[in-house]
C-alpha positions in Angstrom: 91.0 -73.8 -211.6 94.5 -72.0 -212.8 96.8 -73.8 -214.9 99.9 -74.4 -213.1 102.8 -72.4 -214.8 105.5 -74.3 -216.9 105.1 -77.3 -219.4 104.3 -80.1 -218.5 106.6 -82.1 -220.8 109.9 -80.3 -219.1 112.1 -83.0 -218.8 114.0 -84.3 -215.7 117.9 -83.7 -215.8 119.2 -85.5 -213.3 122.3 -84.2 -211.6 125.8 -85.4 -213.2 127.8 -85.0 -210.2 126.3 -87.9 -208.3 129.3 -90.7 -207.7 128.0 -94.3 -208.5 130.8 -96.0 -207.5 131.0 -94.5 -203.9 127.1 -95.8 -203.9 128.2 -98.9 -205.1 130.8 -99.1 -202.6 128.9 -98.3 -199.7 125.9 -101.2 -200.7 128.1 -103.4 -201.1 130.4 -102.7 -197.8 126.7 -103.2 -196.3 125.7 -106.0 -197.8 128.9 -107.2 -196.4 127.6 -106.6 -193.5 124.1 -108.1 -193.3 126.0 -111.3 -195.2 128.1 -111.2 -191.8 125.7 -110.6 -189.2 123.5 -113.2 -191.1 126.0 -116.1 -191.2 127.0 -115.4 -187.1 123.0 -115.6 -186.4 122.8 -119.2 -188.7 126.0 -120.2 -186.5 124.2 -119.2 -183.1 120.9 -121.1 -184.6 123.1 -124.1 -185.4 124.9 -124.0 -182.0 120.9 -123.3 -180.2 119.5 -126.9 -182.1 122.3 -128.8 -181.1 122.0 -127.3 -177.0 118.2 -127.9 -177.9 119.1 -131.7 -179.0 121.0 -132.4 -175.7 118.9 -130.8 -173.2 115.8 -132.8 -174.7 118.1 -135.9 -174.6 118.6 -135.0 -171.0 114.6 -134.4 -170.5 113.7 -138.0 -171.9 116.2 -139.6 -170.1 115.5 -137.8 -166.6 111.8 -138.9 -167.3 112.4 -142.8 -167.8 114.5 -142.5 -164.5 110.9 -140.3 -162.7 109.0 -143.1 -164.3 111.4 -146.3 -163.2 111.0 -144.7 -159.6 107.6 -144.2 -159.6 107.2 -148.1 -160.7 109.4 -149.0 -157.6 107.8 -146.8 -155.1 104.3 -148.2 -156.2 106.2 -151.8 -155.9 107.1 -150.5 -152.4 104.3 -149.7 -151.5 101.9 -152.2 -152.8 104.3 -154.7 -150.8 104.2 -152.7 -147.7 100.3 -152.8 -147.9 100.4 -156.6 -148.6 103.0 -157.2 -145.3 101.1 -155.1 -143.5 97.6 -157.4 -144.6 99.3 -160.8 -143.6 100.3 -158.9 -140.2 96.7 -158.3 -139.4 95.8 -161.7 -140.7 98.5 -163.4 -137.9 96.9 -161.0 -135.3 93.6 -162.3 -135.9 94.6 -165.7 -136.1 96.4 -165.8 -133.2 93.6 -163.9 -130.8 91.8 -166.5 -132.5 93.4 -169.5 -131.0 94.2 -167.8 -128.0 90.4 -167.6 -127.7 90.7 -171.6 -128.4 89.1 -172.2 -131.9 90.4 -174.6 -133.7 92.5 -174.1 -136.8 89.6 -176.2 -138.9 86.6 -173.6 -137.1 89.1 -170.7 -138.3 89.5 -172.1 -141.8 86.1 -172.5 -141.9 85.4 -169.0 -140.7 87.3 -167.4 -143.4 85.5 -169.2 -145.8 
Protein backbone atom coordinates (compact mmCIF):
# COMPACT_ATOMS: atom_id res chain seq x y z
CA UNK A 1 0.00 0.00 0.00
CA UNK A 2 1.29 3.73 -0.88
CA UNK A 3 2.00 6.01 1.85
CA UNK A 4 -0.35 8.89 1.73
CA UNK A 5 1.67 12.09 0.84
CA UNK A 6 2.29 14.83 3.62
CA UNK A 7 3.25 14.36 7.37
CA UNK A 8 1.40 13.15 9.44
CA UNK A 9 2.16 15.47 12.42
CA UNK A 10 0.96 18.68 10.23
CA UNK A 11 -0.76 20.52 12.55
CA UNK A 12 -4.38 21.91 12.45
CA UNK A 13 -4.56 25.83 12.16
CA UNK A 14 -7.83 26.66 12.76
CA UNK A 15 -9.21 29.73 10.96
CA UNK A 16 -8.79 33.15 13.01
CA UNK A 17 -11.61 34.85 11.37
CA UNK A 18 -14.29 32.88 13.01
CA UNK A 19 -16.49 35.51 15.46
CA UNK A 20 -17.14 33.86 18.95
CA UNK A 21 -19.26 36.36 20.17
CA UNK A 22 -21.78 36.26 17.23
CA UNK A 23 -21.79 32.29 18.15
CA UNK A 24 -22.25 33.13 21.49
CA UNK A 25 -24.92 35.43 20.75
CA UNK A 26 -26.88 33.33 18.64
CA UNK A 27 -26.85 30.16 21.47
CA UNK A 28 -27.74 32.09 23.69
CA UNK A 29 -30.67 34.09 21.79
CA UNK A 30 -31.73 30.27 21.31
CA UNK A 31 -31.49 29.09 24.46
CA UNK A 32 -33.67 31.97 25.07
CA UNK A 33 -35.84 30.47 23.18
CA UNK A 34 -36.12 26.82 24.21
CA UNK A 35 -36.07 28.49 28.03
CA UNK A 36 -39.43 30.24 26.49
CA UNK A 37 -41.06 27.60 24.68
CA UNK A 38 -40.20 25.36 27.81
CA UNK A 39 -41.80 27.57 30.55
CA UNK A 40 -45.19 28.18 28.11
CA UNK A 41 -45.31 24.08 27.74
CA UNK A 42 -44.83 23.72 32.01
CA UNK A 43 -47.75 26.51 32.11
CA UNK A 44 -50.03 24.54 29.54
CA UNK A 45 -49.06 21.19 31.77
CA UNK A 46 -49.99 23.14 34.95
CA UNK A 47 -53.24 24.58 33.38
CA UNK A 48 -53.92 20.46 31.71
CA UNK A 49 -53.59 18.90 35.71
CA UNK A 50 -55.70 21.31 37.12
CA UNK A 51 -58.64 20.76 33.97
CA UNK A 52 -57.60 17.06 34.64
CA UNK A 53 -58.42 17.59 38.62
CA UNK A 54 -61.91 19.06 37.87
CA UNK A 55 -63.09 16.87 35.26
CA UNK A 56 -62.18 13.82 37.56
CA UNK A 57 -63.99 15.66 40.38
CA UNK A 58 -66.87 15.89 37.90
CA UNK A 59 -66.42 11.98 36.96
CA UNK A 60 -66.63 10.80 40.76
CA UNK A 61 -69.28 12.93 41.55
CA UNK A 62 -71.51 12.05 38.29
CA UNK A 63 -70.81 8.39 39.41
CA UNK A 64 -72.18 8.50 43.14
CA UNK A 65 -75.25 10.26 41.48
CA UNK A 66 -75.41 6.80 38.50
CA UNK A 67 -74.90 4.77 41.66
CA UNK A 68 -77.62 6.66 44.12
CA UNK A 69 -80.10 6.07 41.12
CA UNK A 70 -79.31 2.73 40.47
CA UNK A 71 -80.08 2.05 44.42
CA UNK A 72 -83.45 3.75 43.93
CA UNK A 73 -84.51 2.18 40.83
CA UNK A 74 -83.64 -1.34 42.30
CA UNK A 75 -85.75 0.08 45.48
CA UNK A 76 -88.41 0.77 42.82
CA UNK A 77 -88.43 -2.00 41.60
CA UNK A 78 -88.02 -4.52 44.27
CA UNK A 79 -91.24 -2.67 45.74
CA UNK A 80 -93.16 -2.80 42.55
CA UNK A 81 -92.43 -6.68 42.46
CA UNK A 82 -93.49 -6.94 46.24
CA UNK A 83 -97.04 -4.79 45.48
CA UNK A 84 -97.46 -6.68 42.62
CA UNK A 85 -96.99 -10.20 44.97
CA UNK A 86 -99.59 -9.03 47.67
CA UNK A 87 -101.89 -8.19 44.52
CA UNK A 88 -101.83 -11.79 43.46
CA UNK A 89 -102.02 -12.94 47.04
CA UNK A 90 -105.67 -10.74 47.42
CA UNK A 91 -106.68 -12.28 44.00
CA UNK A 92 -106.24 -15.69 45.24
CA UNK A 93 -107.70 -15.02 48.41
CA UNK A 94 -110.63 -13.59 47.36
CA UNK A 95 -111.49 -16.37 44.38
CA UNK A 96 -110.80 -18.30 47.43
CA UNK A 97 -113.72 -17.24 49.52
CA UNK A 98 -115.74 -16.61 46.70
CA UNK A 99 -115.38 -20.37 46.11
CA UNK A 100 -116.55 -20.44 50.07
CA UNK A 101 -113.42 -21.68 52.06
CA UNK A 102 -113.14 -20.48 55.09
CA UNK A 103 -110.44 -18.04 56.16
CA UNK A 104 -109.07 -20.92 58.78
CA UNK A 105 -109.09 -23.70 55.47
CA UNK A 106 -107.17 -20.85 53.61
CA UNK A 107 -104.72 -20.17 56.47
CA UNK A 108 -104.31 -23.59 56.65
CA UNK A 109 -103.73 -24.04 52.91
CA UNK A 110 -100.88 -21.62 52.79
CA UNK A 111 -99.24 -23.40 55.46
Amino acid sequence: MPRPKGSKNKKNIAASNVDYAVQIAEKMSARADVDQQIQTKTDEIATLKAELKTLKAQAKSLDKEIDKLQADQAAQEAAEAEAAKRAELEDVLKKLMADGMSAQEILDKLQ
